[in-house]
MIFINU-874024 format. One record per residue (C-alpha): residue number from 1; x, y, z. Coordinates in steps of 0.05 Angstrom, whole numbers, padded with zeros to 5 digits, always signed. Each point is the difference from the previous one (the first is absolute). Example, Ala and Ser with C-alpha at 12.3 -4.5 7.8 and 13.67 -1.06 7.14 Angstrom:
<atoms>
[atom 1,[+00246,-00090,+00156]]
[atom 2,[+00027,+00069,-00013]]
</atoms>
This chain:
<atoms>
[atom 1,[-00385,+00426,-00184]]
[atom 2,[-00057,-00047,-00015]]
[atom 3,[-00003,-00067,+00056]]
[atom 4,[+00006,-00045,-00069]]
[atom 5,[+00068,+00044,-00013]]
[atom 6,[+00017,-00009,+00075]]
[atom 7,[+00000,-00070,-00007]]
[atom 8,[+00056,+00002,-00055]]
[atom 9,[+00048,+00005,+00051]]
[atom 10,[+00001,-00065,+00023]]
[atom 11,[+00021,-00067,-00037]]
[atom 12,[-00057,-00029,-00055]]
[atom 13,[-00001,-00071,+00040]]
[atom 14,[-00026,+00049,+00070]]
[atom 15,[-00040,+00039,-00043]]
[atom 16,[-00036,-00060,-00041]]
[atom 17,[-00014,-00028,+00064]]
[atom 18,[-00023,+00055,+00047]]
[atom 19,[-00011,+00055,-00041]]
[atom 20,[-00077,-00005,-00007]]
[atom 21,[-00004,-00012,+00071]]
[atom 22,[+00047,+00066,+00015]]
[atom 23,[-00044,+00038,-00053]]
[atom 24,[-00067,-00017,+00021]]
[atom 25,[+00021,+00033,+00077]]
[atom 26,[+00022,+00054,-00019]]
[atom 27,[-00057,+00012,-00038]]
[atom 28,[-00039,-00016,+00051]]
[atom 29,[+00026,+00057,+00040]]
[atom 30,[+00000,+00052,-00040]]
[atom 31,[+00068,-00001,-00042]]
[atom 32,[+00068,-00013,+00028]]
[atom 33,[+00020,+00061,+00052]]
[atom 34,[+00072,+00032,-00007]]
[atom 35,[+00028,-00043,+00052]]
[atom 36,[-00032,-00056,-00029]]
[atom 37,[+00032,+00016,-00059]]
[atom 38,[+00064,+00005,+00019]]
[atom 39,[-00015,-00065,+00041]]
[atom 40,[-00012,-00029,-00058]]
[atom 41,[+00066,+00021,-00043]]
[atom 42,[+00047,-00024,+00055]]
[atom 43,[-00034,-00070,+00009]]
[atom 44,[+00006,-00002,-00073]]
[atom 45,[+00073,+00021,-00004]]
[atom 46,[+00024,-00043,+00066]]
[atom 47,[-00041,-00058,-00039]]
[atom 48,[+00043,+00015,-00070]]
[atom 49,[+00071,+00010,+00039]]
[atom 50,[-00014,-00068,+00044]]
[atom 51,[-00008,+00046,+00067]]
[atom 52,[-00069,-00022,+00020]]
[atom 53,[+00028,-00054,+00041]]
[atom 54,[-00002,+00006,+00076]]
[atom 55,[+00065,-00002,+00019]]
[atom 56,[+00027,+00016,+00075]]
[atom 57,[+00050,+00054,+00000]]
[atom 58,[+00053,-00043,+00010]]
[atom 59,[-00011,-00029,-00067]]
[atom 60,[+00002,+00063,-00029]]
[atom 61,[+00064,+00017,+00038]]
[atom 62,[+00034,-00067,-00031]]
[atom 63,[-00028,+00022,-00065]]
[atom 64,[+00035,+00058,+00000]]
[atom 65,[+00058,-00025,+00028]]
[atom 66,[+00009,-00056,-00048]]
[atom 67,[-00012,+00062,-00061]]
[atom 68,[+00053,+00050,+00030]]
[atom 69,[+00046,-00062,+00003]]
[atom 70,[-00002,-00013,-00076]]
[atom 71,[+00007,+00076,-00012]]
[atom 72,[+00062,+00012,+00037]]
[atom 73,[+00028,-00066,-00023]]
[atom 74,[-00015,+00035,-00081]]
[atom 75,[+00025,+00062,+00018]]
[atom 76,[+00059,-00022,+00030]]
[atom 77,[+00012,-00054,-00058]]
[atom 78,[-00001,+00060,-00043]]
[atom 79,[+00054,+00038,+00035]]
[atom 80,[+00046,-00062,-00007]]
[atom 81,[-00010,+00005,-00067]]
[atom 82,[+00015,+00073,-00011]]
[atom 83,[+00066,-00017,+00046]]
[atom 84,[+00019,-00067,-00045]]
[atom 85,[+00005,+00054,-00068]]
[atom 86,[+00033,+00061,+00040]]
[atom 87,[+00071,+00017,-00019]]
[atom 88,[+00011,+00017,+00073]]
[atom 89,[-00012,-00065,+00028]]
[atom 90,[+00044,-00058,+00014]]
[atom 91,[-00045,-00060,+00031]]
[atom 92,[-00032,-00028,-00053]]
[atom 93,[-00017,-00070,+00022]]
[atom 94,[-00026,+00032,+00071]]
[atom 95,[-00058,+00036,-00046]]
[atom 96,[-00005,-00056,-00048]]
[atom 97,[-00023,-00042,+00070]]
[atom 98,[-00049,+00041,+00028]]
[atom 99,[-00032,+00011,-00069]]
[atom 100,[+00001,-00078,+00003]]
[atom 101,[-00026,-00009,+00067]]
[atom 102,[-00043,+00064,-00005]]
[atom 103,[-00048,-00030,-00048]]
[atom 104,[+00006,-00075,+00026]]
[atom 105,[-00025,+00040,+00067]]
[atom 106,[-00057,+00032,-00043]]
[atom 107,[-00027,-00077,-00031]]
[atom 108,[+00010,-00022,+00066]]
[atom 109,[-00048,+00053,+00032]]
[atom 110,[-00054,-00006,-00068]]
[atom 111,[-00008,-00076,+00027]]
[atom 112,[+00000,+00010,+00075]]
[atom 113,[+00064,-00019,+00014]]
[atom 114,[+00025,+00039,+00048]]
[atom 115,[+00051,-00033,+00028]]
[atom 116,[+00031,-00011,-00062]]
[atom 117,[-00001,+00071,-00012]]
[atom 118,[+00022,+00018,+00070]]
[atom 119,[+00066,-00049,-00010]]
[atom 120,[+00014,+00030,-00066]]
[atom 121,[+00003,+00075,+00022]]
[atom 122,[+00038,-00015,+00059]]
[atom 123,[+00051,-00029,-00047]]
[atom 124,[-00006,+00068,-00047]]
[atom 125,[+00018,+00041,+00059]]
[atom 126,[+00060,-00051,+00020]]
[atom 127,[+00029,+00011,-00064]]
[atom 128,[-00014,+00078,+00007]]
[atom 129,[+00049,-00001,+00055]]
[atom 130,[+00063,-00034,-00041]]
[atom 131,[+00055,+00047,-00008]]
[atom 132,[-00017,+00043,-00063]]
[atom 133,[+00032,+00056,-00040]]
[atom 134,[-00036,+00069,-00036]]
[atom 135,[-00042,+00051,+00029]]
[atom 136,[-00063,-00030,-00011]]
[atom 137,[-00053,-00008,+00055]]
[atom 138,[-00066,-00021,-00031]]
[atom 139,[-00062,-00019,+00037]]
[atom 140,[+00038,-00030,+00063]]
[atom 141,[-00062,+00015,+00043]]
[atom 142,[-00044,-00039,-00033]]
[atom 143,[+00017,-00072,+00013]]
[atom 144,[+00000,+00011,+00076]]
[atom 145,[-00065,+00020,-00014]]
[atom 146,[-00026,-00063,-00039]]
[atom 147,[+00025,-00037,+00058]]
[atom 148,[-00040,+00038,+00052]]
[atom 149,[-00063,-00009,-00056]]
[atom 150,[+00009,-00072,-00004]]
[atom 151,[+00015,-00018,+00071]]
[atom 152,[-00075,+00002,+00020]]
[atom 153,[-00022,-00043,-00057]]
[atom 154,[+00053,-00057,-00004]]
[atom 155,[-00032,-00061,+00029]]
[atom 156,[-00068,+00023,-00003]]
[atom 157,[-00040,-00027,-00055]]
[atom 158,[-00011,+00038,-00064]]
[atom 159,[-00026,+00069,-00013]]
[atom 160,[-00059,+00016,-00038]]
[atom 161,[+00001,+00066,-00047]]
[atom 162,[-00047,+00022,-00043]]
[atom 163,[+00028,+00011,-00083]]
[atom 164,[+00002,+00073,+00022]]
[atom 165,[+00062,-00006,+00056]]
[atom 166,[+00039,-00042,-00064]]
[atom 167,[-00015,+00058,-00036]]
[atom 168,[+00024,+00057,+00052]]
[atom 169,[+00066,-00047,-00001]]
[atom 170,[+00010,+00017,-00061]]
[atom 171,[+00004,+00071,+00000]]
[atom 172,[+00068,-00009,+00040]]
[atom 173,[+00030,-00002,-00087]]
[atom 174,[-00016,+00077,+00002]]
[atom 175,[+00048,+00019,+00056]]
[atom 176,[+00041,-00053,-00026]]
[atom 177,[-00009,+00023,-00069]]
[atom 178,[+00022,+00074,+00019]]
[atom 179,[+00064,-00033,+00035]]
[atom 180,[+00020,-00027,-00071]]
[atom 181,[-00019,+00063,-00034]]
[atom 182,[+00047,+00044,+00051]]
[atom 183,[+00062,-00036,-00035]]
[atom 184,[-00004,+00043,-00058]]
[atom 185,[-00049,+00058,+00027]]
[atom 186,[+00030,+00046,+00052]]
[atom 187,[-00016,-00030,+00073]]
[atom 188,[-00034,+00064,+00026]]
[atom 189,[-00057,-00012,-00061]]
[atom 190,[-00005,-00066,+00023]]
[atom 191,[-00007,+00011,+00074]]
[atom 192,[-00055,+00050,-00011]]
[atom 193,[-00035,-00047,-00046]]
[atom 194,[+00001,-00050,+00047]]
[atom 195,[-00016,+00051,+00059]]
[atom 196,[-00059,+00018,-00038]]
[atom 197,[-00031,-00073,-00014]]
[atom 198,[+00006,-00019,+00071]]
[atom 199,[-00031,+00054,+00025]]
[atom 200,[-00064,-00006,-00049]]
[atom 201,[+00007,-00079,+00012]]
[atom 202,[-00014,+00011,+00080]]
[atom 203,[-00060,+00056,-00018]]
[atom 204,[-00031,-00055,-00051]]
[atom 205,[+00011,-00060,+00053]]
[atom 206,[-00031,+00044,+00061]]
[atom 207,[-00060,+00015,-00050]]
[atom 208,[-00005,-00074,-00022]]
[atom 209,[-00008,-00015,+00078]]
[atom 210,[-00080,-00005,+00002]]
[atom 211,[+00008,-00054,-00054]]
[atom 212,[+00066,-00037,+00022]]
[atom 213,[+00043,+00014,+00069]]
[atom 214,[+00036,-00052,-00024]]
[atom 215,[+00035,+00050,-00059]]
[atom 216,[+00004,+00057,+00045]]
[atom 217,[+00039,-00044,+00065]]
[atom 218,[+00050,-00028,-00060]]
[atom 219,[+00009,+00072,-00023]]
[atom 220,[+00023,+00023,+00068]]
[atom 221,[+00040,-00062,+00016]]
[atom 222,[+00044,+00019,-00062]]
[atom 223,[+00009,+00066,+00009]]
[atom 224,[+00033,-00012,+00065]]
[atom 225,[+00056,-00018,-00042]]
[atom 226,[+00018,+00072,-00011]]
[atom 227,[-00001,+00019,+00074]]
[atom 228,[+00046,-00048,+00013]]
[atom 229,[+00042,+00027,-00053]]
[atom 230,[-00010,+00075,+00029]]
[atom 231,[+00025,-00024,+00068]]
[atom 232,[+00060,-00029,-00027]]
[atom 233,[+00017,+00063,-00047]]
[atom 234,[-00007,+00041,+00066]]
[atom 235,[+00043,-00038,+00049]]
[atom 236,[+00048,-00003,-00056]]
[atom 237,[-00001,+00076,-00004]]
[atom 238,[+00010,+00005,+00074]]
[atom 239,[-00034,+00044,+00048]]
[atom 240,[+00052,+00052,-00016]]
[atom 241,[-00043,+00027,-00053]]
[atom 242,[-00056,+00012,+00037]]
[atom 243,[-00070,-00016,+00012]]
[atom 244,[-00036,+00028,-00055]]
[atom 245,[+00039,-00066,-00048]]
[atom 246,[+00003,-00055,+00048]]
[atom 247,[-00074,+00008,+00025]]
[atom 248,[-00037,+00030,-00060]]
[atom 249,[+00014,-00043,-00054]]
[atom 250,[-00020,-00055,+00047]]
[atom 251,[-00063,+00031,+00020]]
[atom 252,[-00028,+00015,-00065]]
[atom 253,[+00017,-00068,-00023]]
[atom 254,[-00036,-00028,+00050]]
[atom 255,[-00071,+00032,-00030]]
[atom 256,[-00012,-00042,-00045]]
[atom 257,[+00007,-00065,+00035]]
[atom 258,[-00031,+00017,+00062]]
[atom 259,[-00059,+00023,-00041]]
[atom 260,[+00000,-00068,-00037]]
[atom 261,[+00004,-00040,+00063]]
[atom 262,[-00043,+00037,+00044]]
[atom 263,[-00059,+00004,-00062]]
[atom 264,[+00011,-00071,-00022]]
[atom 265,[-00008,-00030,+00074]]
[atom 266,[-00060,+00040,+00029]]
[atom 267,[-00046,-00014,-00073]]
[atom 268,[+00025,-00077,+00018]]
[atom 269,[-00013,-00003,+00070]]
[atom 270,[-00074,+00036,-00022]]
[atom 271,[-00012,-00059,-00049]]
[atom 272,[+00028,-00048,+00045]]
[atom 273,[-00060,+00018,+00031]]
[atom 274,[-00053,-00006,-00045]]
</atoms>
């Protein structure tokens, strides 16, 4: 790849301004090397996904936090909604509320209020708690979890994200999009479907690391969601069954978001540094 074709990677703006400059050294020396090269790409990529910023790694940490936060708060507004149309579910009003207060929470997080968000899901899970009827148990994990998300940032000023963290938000509709489609596909397609994405979502996160930790830390903050839900299955099945289900199901669920934790905060705490 030529140096001019190198310098497509970053936005026209950099590239109008410093681009003859960039050119005429590494022209000077010879041609770009390969680790120039690759330099070069992920400058221009952390440039186009608004990761070029210093940041400490706290902010990245709040960053993250303030992403996994809206996620769970879609995913679990999602489940609500799946409950509110099931035949085998009697508290309507309950789910109608957190779908209310789920998204309030959600525009309340998109304009740095935390608080706001923090009051509103503790109200979500005080309704979760009023006597209810059907066998439904949706994503009851999850709003403890915003809570523990939000906790650190309420009071503290705003968060800045890049458009790319918006974006990763957004991907919590495919989960939530496989929930809707398991009301009229069998749930064991729908569970491996969704199996499936999460597992190539942490791979692509971990891989996005040397551009943004940011993705990768908000990629293992939500997947802790499902090892919480592991540890409940297996102290609801009881040690009676033995070790190989209470400890294995936790431990492989726990891969994926110790891998996105301990990637995303050792790439942050190296650019912390730079």
């Amino acid at each position: 790849m030529s140096p001019e074709r190198l310098l497509h990677w970053y936005p026209e703006p950099y590239r109008s301004e410093r681009g003859p400059e960039i050119l005429g050294v590494l022209m000077d020396a010879g041609g770009p090397t390969g680790r120039e090269r690759r330099a070069l790409i992920l400058n221009g990529l952390r440039m186009r996904t608004g990761a070029y910023r210093p940041s400490t790694t706290w902010d990245s940490w709040r960053a993250a936090l303030r992403t996994a936060a809206i996620m769970w708060l879609t995913i679990n507004s999602v489940y609500a909604l799946t409950g509110l149309f099931s035949p085998d579910v009697d508290f309507g009003p309950v789910l109608a509320g957190q779908i209310v207060l789920g998204v309030a929470a959600i525009v309340a997080i998109l304009g740095n209020r935390f608080t706001v968000a923090l009051l509103a899901t503790a109200v979500a899970i005080a309704l979760d708690q009023l006597p209810k009827t059907g066998s439904w148990i949706g994503g009851w994990h999850l709003l403890p979890l915003v809570v523990v998300a939000l906790a650190p940032l309420a009071g503290r000023g705003p968060v800045r994200v890049p458009r790319s963290l918006n974006l990763l938000a957004a991907l919590a509709l495919v989960p939530a999009g496989l929930m809707l489609t398991s009301m009229v596909v069998h749930h064991a397609v729908w569970a491996n479907a969704s199996r499936a994405f999460w597992w190539y979502f942490i791979a692509a996160a971990v891989l996005w690391a040397a551009v943004d930790a940011r993705i990768t830390l908000t990629a293992g903050l939500v997947l802790v969601s499902d090892v919480v839900d592991k540890i409940w299955v297996a102290l609801t099945v009881g040690p009676g069954s033995g070790w190989y289900w209470i400890v294995l199901p936790v431990a492989i669920a726990a891969i994926m978001p110790v891998l996105g934790i301990t990637t995303g905060t050792v790439v942050a705490r190296r650019r912390a540094r730079l």
